[in-house]
N, C-alpha and C positions, 0 to 999 in steps of 0.2 A: 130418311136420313139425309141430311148436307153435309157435301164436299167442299171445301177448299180447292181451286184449281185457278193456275194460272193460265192467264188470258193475255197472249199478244195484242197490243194495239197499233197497228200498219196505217201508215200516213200516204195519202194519195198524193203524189207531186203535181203542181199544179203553177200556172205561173205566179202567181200569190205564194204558193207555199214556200216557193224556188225563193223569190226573193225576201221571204222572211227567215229563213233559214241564213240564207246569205250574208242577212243582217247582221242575226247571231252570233255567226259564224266570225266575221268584221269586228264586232264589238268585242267579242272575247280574244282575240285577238291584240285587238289595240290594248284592253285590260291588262295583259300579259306582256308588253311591251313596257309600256307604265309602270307593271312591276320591276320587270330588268332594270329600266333607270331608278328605281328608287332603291332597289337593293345596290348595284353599281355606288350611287350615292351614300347610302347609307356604310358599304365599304369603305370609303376613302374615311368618313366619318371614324369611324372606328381605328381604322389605321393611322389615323390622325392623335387619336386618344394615346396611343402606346400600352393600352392597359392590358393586351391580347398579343401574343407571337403574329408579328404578320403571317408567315406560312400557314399556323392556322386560319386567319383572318380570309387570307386568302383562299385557301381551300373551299371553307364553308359556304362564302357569297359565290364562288365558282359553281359550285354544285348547283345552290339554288339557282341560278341563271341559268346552267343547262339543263335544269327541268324545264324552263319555264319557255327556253327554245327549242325544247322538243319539242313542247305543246302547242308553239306556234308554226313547227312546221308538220305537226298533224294536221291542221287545221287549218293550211294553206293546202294538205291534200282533199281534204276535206271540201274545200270551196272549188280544187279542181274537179273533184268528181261529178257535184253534183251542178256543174257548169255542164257536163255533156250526158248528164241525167236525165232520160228520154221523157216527155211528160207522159203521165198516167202512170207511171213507176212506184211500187209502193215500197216505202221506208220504215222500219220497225223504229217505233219513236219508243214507248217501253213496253215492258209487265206491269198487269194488274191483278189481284185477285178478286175472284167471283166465287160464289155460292151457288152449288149447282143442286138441285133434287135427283135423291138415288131411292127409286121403289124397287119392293120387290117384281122379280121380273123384266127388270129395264136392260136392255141388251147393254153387257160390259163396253164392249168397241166404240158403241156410241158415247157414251159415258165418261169414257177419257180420252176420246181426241182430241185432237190441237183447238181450240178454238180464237178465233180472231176477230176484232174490233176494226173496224173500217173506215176511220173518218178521211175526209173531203173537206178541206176549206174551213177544218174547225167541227164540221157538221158531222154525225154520225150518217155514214152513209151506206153499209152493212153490217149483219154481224153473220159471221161464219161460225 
């Protein structure tokens, strides 16, 4: 019989991986800024129109902007953390699922422990 089980996949930190993270990290960032001034803009646009209650106007482009600088200041913690994120550290990047073989006789315990995925540099570097 097969099982369905999820599988962690753990990323080795590395100074490659630091700084491709960091990238990310950068990039979605500035994305997210990008957005604030186009919705910023896109408000006065509007308010401009008269065809909407300013208050509401206001409201709704408000909201969206404090999502989007919340996410920017996760993601400035985010770049701080992993600034003094010791190398060889490993980071759960995500869940996969896998197909395991279940016979009779196969010790339970074994069978549904954690298992984990190990890459290195992109490279599959164990599996637990």
């Amino acid at each position: 019989m097969k099982l369905i089980q999820t599988v962690e996949v753990r990323q080795v930190v590395t100074e490659r991986s630091k700084q491709t993270l960091a990238a990310s990290f950068l990039q979605r960032k500035q994305q997210l800024e990008r957005e604030c001034d186009q919705l910023r803009f896109e408000q006065k646009r509007v308010e401009k129109s008269g065809k909407h209650p300013p208050a509401l106007v206001k409201h709704y482009f408000a909201k969206e902007i404090d999502e989007r600088i919340e996410k920017i200041k996760l993601l400035e913690f985010q770049l701080e953390q992993l600034r003094i994120l010791p190398l060889g550290s490993e980071l759960k990047e995500r869940d996969v699922e896998a197909l395991i073989e279940v016979n009779v006789g196969d010790r339970w315990e074994e069978v549904t422990k954690a298992r984990a995925i190990i890459i290195e540099d992109g490279v599959v570097k164990e599996i637990r």
